[in-house]
BATORGU-465720 format. One line per 3 residues: their letters; for each residue x, y, z of C-alpha. Coordinates in nm, 4 decimals, decimal comma. Last residue first. Example, Ala and Ser with C-alpha at 12.3 -4.5 7.8 and 13.67 -1.06 7.14 Angstrom:
2
SA> 1,3670/-0,1060/0,7140 ~ 1,2300/-0,4500/0,7800
This chain:
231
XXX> 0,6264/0,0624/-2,4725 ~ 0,3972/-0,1443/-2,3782 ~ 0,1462/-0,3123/-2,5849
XXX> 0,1772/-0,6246/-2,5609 ~ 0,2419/-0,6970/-2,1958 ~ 0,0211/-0,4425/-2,0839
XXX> -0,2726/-0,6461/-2,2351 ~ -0,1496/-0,9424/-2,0592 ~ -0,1222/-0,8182/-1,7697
XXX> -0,4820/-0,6722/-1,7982 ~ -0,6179/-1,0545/-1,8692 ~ -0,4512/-1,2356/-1,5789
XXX> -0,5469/-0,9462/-1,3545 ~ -0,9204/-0,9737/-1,4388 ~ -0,8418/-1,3733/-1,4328
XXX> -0,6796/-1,3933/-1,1313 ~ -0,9426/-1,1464/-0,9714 ~ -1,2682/-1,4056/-1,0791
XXX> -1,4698/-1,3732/-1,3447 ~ -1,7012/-1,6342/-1,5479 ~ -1,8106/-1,7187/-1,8557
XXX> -1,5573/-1,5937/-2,0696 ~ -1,5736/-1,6139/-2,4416 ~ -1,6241/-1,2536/-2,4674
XXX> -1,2821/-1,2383/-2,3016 ~ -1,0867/-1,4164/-2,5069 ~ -1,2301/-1,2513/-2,8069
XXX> -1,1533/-0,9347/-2,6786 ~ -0,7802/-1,0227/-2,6043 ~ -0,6967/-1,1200/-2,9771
XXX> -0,8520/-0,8307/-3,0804 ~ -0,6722/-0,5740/-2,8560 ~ -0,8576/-0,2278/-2,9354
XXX> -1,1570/-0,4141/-2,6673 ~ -0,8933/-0,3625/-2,3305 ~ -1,0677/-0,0825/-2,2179
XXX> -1,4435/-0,1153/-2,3037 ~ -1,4216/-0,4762/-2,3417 ~ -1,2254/-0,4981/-1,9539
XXX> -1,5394/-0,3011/-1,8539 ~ -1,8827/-0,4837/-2,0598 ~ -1,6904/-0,7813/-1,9056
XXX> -1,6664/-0,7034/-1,5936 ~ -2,0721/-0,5471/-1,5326 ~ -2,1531/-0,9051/-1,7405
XXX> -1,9536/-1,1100/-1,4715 ~ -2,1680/-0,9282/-1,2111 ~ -2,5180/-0,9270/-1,3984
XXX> -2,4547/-1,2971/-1,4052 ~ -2,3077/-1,4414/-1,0739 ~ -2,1988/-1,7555/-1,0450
XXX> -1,8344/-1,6495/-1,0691 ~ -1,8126/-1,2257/-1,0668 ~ -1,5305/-1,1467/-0,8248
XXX> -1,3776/-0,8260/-0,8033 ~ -1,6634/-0,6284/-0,8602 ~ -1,6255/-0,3394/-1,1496
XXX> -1,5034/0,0516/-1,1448 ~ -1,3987/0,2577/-1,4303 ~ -1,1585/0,4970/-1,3602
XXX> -1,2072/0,7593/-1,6802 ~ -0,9639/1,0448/-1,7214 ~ -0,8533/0,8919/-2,0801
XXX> -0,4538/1,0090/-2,0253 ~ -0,4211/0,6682/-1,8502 ~ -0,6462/0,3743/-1,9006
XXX> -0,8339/0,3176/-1,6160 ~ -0,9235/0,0332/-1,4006 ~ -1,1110/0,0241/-1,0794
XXX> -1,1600/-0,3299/-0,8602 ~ -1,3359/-0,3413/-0,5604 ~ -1,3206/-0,5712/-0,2500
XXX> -1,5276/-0,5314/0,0526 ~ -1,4452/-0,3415/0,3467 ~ -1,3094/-0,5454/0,6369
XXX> -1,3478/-0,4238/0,9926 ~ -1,0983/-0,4554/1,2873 ~ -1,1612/-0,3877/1,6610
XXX> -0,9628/-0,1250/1,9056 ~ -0,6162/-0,3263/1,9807 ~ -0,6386/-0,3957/2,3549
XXX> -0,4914/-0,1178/2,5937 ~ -0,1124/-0,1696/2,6247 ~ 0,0483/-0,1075/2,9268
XXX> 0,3357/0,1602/2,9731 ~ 0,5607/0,2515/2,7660 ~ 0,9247/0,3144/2,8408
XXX> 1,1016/0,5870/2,6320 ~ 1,4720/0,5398/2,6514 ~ 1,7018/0,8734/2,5566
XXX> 2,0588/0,8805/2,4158 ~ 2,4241/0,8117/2,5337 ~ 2,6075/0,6941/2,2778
XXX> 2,7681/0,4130/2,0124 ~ 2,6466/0,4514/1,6351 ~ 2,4921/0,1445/1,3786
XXX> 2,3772/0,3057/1,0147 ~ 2,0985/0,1970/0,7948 ~ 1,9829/0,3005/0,4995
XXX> 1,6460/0,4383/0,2494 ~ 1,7497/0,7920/0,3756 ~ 1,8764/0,7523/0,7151
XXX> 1,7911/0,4933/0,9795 ~ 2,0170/0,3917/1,3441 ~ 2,1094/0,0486/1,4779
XXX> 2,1940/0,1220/1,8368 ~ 2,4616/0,0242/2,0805 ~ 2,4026/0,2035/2,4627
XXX> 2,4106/0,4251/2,7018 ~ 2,0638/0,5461/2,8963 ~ 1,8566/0,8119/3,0232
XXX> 1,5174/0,7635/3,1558 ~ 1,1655/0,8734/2,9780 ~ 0,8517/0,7770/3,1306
XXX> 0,5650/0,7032/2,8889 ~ 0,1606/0,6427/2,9048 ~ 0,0630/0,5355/2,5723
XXX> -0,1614/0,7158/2,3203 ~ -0,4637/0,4935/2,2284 ~ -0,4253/0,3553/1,8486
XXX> -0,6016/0,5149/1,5860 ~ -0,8591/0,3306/1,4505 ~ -0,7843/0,0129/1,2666
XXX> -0,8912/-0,1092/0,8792 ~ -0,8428/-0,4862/0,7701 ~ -0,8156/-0,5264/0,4275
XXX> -1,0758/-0,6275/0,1400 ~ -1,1183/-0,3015/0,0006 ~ -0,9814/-0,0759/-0,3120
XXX> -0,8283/-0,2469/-0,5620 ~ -0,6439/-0,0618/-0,8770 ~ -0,5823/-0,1905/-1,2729
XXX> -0,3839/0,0426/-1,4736 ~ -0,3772/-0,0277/-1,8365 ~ -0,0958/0,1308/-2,0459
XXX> 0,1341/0,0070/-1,7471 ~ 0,0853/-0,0540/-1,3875 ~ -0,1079/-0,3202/-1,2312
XXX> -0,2512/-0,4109/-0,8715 ~ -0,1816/-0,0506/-0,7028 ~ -0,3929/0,0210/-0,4522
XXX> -0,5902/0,2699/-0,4414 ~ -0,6611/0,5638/-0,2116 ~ -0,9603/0,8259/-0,2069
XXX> -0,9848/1,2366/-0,2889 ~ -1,2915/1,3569/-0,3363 ~ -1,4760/1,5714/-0,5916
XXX> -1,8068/1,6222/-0,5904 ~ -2,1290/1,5043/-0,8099 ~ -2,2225/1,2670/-0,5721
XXX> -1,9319/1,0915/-0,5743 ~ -1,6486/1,2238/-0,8326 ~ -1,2773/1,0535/-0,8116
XXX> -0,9405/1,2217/-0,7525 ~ -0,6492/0,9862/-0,7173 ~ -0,4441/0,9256/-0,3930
XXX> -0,2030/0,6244/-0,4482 ~ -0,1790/0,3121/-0,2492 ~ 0,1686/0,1055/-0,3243
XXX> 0,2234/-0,2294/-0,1696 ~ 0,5345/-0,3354/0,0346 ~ 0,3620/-0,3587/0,3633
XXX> 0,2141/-0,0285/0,3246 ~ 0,3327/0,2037/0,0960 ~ 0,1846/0,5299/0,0724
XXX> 0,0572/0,7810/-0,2024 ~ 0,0777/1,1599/-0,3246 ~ -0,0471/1,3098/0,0358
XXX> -0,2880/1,5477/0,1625 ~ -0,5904/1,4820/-0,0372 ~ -0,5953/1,1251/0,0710
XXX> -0,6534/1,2669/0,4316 ~ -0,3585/1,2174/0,6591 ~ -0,3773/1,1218/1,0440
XXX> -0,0629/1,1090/1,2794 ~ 0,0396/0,9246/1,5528 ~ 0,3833/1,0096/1,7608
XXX> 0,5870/0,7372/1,8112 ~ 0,9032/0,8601/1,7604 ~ 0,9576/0,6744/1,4753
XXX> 0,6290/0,7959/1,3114 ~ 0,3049/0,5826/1,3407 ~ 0,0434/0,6720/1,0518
XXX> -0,3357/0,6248/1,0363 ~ -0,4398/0,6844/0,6469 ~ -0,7731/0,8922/0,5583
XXX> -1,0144/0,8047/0,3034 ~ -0,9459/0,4746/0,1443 ~ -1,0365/0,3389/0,5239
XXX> -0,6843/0,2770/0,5973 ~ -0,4304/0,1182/0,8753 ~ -0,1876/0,1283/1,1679
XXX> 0,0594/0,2322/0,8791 ~ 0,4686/0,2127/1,0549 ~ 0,7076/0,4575/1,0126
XXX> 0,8936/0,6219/0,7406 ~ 0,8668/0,9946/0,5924 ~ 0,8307/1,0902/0,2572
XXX> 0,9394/1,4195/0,0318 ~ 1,0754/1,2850/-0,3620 ~ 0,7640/1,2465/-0,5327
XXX> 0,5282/1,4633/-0,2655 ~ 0,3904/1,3975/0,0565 ~ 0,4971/1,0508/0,0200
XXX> 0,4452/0,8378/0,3687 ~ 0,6428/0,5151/0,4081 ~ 0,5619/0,1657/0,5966
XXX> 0,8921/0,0352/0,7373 ~ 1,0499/-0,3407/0,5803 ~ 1,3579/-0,0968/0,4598
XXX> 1,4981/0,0159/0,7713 ~ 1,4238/-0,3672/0,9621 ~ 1,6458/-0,5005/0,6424
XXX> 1,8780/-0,2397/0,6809 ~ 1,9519/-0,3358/1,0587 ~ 1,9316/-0,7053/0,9386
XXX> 2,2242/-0,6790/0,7514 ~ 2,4176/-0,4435/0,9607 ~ 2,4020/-0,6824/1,2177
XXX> 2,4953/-0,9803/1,0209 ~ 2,7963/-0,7714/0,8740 ~ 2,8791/-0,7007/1,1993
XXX> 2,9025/-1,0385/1,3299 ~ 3,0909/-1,1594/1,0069 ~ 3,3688/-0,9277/1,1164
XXX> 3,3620/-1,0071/1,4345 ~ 3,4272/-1,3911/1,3439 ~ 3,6832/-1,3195/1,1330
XXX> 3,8931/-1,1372/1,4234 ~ 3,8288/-1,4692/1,6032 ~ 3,9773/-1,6613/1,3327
């Protein structure tokens, strides 16, 4: 009984140890190269990036392929302002023949302060992180103590902003997220999803009968758009 016990212990541990592993934020440099750690936050522009060992580091969209951030997918994708080319992030919404992207609406943080540390042996049971898995080990290692933490610096919101595209065109069309009550905005969304989802006839006469706009119905409408005609 007791030897059950231990065994169902360990499987608990070993449970949650991979769940912690795969619950991080990850970094793609390239399809294939990433690293894990925890985002701080974005401004489309640059992402803030805690590694394990607690180091912070800045990338510029133009550095990276994409990053996931609480379980959602931001790619980098080239865009022209002012007649140059940048690099910004979006995030994924939908994926398919149409791709439908957000940018805006979350909370962006400067980097956080470095903390003081003082480092003191010890012994003990870990969980430890490979590859996408977990592992537990037994030995001697390092403990990094942190000192106080200065107040989180203070949160913005950017606001929302939807950009669709349909791939192999090179156009990312951008239109509000919300357009209820609004004319010119719900006429900027539909002159859009017409423009890219118009070859479906069933679709475009759904949507010229719309009214209004809100994001359910943007992403009810490209759904269903990749739902009949993918592949």
């Amino acid at each position: 009984m007791m030897k059950a016990i231990k065994t169902l212990n360990l499987l608990v541990i070993l449970m949650i140890a991979g769940i912690g592993a795969m619950a991080q934020d990850i970094i793609v440099i390239e399809p294939g190269n990433f690293i894990r750690g925890t985002i701080q936050g974005t401004d489309y522009s640059t992402v803030i990036f805690t590694k394990d060992d607690e180091s912070v580091v800045k990338f510029k969209a133009s550095d990276i392929h994409e990053f996931v951030w609480n379980g959602e997918t931001y790619v980098s994708k080239p865009v022209v302002i002012n007649k140059k080319k940048e690099y910004k992030f979006f995030k994924i919404i939908e994926h398919g023949p149409i791709n439908l992207y957000s940018r805006g609406g979350n909370a962006l943080a400067d980097a956080p302060e470095p903390k003081k540390t003082r480092i003191i042996p010890s012994i003990g049971i870990g969980a430890g992180t490979g590859s996408f898995g977990s592992g537990v080990g037994i030995g001697a290692g390092i403990t990094i103590l942190g000192g106080r933490r200065q107040d989180p610096p203070a949160r913005k919101m950017m606001p929302a902003t939807f950009f669709i595209e349909k791939p192999g065109t090179g156009r990312l069309m951008e239109m509000p997220v919300e357009g209820a009550g609004i004319p010119e905005k719900n006429e900027q969304i539909k002159k859009v999803l017409l423009e890219q989802l118009g070859d479906d006839a069933d679709l475009a006469e759904r949507i010229k009968a719309t009214e209004n706009f809100d994001s359910k119905l943007i992403i009810a409408f490209v759904t269903a758009y990749n739902e009949a005609h993918k592949n």
